[in-house]
C-alpha positions as CSV (number, residue, x, y, z in Angstrom):
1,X,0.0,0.0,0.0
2,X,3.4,2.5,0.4
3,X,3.6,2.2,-3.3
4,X,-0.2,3.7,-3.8
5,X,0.5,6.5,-2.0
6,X,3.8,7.5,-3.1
7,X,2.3,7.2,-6.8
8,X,-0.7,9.7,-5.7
9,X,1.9,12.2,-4.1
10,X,4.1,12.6,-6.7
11,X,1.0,12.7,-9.2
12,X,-0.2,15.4,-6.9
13,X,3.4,17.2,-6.8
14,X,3.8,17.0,-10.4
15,X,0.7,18.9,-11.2
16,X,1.3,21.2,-8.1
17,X,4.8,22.1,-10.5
18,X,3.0,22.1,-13.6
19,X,0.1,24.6,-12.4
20,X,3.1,27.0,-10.4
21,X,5.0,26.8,-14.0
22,X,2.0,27.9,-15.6
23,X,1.6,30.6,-13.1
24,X,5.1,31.8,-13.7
25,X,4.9,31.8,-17.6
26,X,1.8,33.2,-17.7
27,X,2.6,36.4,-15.2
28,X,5.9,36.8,-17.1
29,X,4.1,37.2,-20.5
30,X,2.0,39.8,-18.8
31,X,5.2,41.4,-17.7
32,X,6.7,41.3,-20.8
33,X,3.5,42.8,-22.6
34,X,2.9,45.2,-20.1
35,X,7.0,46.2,-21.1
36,X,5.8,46.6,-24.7
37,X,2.9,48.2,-24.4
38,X,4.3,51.2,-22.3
39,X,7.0,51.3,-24.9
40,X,4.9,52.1,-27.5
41,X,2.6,54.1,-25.6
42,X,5.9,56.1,-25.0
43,X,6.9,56.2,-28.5
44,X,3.7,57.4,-30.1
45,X,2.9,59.8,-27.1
46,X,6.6,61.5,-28.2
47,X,5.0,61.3,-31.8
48,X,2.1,63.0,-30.8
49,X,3.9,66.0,-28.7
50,X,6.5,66.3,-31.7
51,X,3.3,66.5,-34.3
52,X,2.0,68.9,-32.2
53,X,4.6,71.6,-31.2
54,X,5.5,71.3,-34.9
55,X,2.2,72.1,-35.9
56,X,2.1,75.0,-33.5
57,X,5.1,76.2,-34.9
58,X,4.3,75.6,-38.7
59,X,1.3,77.7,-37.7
60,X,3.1,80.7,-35.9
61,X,6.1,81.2,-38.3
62,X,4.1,80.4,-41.8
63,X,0.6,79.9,-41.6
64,X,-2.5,82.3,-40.8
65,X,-1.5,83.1,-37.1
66,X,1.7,84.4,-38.6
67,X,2.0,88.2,-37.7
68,X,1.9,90.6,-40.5
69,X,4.9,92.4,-41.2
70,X,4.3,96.5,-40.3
71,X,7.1,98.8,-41.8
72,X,8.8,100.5,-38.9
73,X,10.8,103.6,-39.2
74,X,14.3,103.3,-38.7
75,X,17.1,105.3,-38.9
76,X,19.1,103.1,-41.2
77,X,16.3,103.6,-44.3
78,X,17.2,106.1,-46.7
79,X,15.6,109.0,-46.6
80,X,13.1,109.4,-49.8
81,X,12.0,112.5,-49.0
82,X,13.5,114.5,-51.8
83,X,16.4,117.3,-51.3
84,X,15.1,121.2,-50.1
85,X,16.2,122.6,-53.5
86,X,14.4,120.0,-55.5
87,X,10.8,120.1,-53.4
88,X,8.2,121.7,-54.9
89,X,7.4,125.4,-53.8
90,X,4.0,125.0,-51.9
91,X,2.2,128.6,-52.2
92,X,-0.8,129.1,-51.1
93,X,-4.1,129.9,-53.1
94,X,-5.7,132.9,-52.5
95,X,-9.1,130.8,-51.9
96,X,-7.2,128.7,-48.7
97,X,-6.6,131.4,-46.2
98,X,-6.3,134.5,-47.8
99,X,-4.8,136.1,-44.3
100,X,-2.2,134.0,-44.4
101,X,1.2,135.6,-45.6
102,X,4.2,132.8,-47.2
103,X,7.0,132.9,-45.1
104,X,10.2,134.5,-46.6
């Protein structure tokens, strides 16, 4: 009768093994996709915030949020306003202010 109950317990410690093997492989697969998912998570998150400061960018330098260039005066610019002796004499009509005397 030993030999019954020897065969029972190492039948019963052989599927003890197999079942805490299983266990084992089974919660390192879930470590291992748990690994790959953040990976990628990671990756295309990076995507994303690259896509969307470029687009921000794209938008600010080039597109329609662009600022509109305004000419400002500067004291590098040539002057265009054209020499004393070669203006135009502005006299005045007699129908603008006749009161008003030209200046020597």
């Amino acid at each position: 009768m030993a030999t019954g109950a020897d065969k029972n317990r190492s039948r019963i410690e052989r599927e003890r093994a197999r079942v805490y093997r299983a266990r084992q492989e089974f919660h390192a697969s879930l470590q291992t996709r748990r690994r790959r998912d953040n990976v990628i998570a990671g990756v295309a998150g990076g995507i994303l915030l690259l896509a969307v400061v470029g687009g921000q960018v794209a938008y600010y330098t080039a597109g329609p949020g662009a600022p509109v260039p305004t000419p400002s005066p500067s004291s590098t610019a040539p002057d265009v306003t054209p020499a004393p002796q070669d203006a135009p004499l502005d006299l005045p009509d007699s129908t603008e202010n006749p009161t008003v005397a030209p200046t020597p």
